[in-house]
One Martini backbone bead per residue (centre of mass of N, CA, C, O) as a GRO file, in nm:
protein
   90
    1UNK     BB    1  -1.372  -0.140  -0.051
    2UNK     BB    2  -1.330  -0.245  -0.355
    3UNK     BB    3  -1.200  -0.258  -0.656
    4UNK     BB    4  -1.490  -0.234  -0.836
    5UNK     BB    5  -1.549   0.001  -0.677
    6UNK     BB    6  -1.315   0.213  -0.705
    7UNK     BB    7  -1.390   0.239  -1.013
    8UNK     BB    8  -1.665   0.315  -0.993
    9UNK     BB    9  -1.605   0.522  -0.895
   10UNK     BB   10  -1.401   0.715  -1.080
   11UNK     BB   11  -1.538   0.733  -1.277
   12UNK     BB   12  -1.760   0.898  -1.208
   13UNK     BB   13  -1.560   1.156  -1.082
   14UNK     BB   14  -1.387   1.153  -1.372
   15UNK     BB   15  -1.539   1.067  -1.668
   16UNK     BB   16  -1.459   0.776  -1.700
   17UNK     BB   17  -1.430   0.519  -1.784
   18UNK     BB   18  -1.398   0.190  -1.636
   19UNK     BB   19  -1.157   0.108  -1.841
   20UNK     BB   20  -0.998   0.414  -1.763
   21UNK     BB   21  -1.018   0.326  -1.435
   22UNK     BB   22  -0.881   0.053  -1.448
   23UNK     BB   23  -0.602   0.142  -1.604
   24UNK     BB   24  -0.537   0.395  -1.364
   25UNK     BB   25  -0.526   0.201  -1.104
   26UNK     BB   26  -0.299   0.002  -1.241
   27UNK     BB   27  -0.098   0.191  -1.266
   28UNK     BB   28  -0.070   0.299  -0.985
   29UNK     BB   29   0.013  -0.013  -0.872
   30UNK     BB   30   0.278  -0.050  -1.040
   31UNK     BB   31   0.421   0.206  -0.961
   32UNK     BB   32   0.440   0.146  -0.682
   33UNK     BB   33   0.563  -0.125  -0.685
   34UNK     BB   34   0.828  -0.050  -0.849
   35UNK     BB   35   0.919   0.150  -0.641
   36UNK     BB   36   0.943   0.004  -0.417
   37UNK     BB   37   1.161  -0.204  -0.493
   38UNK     BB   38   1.362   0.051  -0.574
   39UNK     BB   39   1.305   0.196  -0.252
   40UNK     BB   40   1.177   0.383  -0.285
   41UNK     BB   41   0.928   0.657  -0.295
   42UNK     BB   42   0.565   0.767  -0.242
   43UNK     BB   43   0.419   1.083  -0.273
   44UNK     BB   44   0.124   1.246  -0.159
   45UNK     BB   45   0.034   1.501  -0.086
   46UNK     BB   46  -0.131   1.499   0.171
   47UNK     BB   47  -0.244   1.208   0.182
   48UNK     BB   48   0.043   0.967   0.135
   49UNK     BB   49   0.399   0.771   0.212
   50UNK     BB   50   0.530   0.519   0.045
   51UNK     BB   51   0.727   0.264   0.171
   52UNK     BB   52   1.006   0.115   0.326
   53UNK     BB   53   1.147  -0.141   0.533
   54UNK     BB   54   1.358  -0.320   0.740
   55UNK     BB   55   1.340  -0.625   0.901
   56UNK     BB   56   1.482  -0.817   1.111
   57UNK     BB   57   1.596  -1.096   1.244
   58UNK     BB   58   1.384  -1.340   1.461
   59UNK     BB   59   1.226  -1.433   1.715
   60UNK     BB   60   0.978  -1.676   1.825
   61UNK     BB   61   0.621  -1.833   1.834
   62UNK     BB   62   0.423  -2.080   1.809
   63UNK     BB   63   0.119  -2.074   1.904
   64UNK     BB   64   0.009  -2.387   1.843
   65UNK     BB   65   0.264  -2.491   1.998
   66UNK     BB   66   0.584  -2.344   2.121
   67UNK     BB   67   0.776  -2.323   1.900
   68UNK     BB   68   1.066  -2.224   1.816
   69UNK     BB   69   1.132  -1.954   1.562
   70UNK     BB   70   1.270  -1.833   1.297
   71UNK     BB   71   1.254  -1.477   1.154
   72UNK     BB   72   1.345  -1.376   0.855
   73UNK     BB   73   1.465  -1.097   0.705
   74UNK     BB   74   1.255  -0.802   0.601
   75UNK     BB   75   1.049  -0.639   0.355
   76UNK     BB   76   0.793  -0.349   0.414
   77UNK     BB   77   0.534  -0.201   0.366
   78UNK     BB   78   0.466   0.156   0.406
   79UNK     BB   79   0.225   0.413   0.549
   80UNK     BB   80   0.201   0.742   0.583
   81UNK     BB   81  -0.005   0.992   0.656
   82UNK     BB   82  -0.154   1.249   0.585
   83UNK     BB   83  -0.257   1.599   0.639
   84UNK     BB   84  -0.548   1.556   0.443
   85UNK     BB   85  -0.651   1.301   0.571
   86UNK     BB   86  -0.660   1.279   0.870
   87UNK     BB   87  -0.870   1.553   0.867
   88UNK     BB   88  -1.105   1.361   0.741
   89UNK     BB   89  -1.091   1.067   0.940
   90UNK     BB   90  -1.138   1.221   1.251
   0.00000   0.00000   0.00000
C-alpha cells in the first residue's frame, strides 16, 4: 500500500475528504518526524512506539571490492510493534 493508498483508505474509513485525509496523514508524519529529531518518543498504545537508537561507529567491508571502510555512527528510527497490531498480523 503506498501513500496514495492510504489515504484514499482514511478518507473512505473516516468520511474526511481525500485532501483531509491527506493533510491529517501529512500532519501525523511531520509530528512524528520532528518528535523523533528531539529524540523523544511517539507511543500509540496497542498499535506500536516510534523511538531512536544512537548506532556506534563500526568498520564494515565493501562488499563489492573487499576493501575495509569506517562506517561513522549514527542515530536510527526504530519502530516496535504493539499487542493490539502484532495480534491482528499474526
Amino acid at each position: 500500500m503506498n501513500k496514495s493508498e492510504i489515504i484514499d483508505a482514511m478518507a473512505s474509513k473516516s468520511g474526511l475528504t481525500k485532501k483531509d485525509a491527506q493533510s491529517a496523514l501529512n500532519a501525523f508524519t511531520e509530528t512524528v518526524t520532528e518528535t523523533l529529531a528531539k529524540k523523544d518518543n511517539v507511543a500509540l498504545i496497542g498499535f506500536g512506539t516510534f523511538s531512536t537508537s544512537a548506532r556506534a561507529a563500526r568498520d564494515g567491508v565493501n562488499p563489492s571490492t573487499g576493501a575495509k571502510i569506517k562506517i561513522a555512527a549514527s542515530t536510527v528510527a526504530k519502530f516496535k510493534v504493539g499487542s493490539k497490531l502484532k495480534e491482528a498480523v499474526k
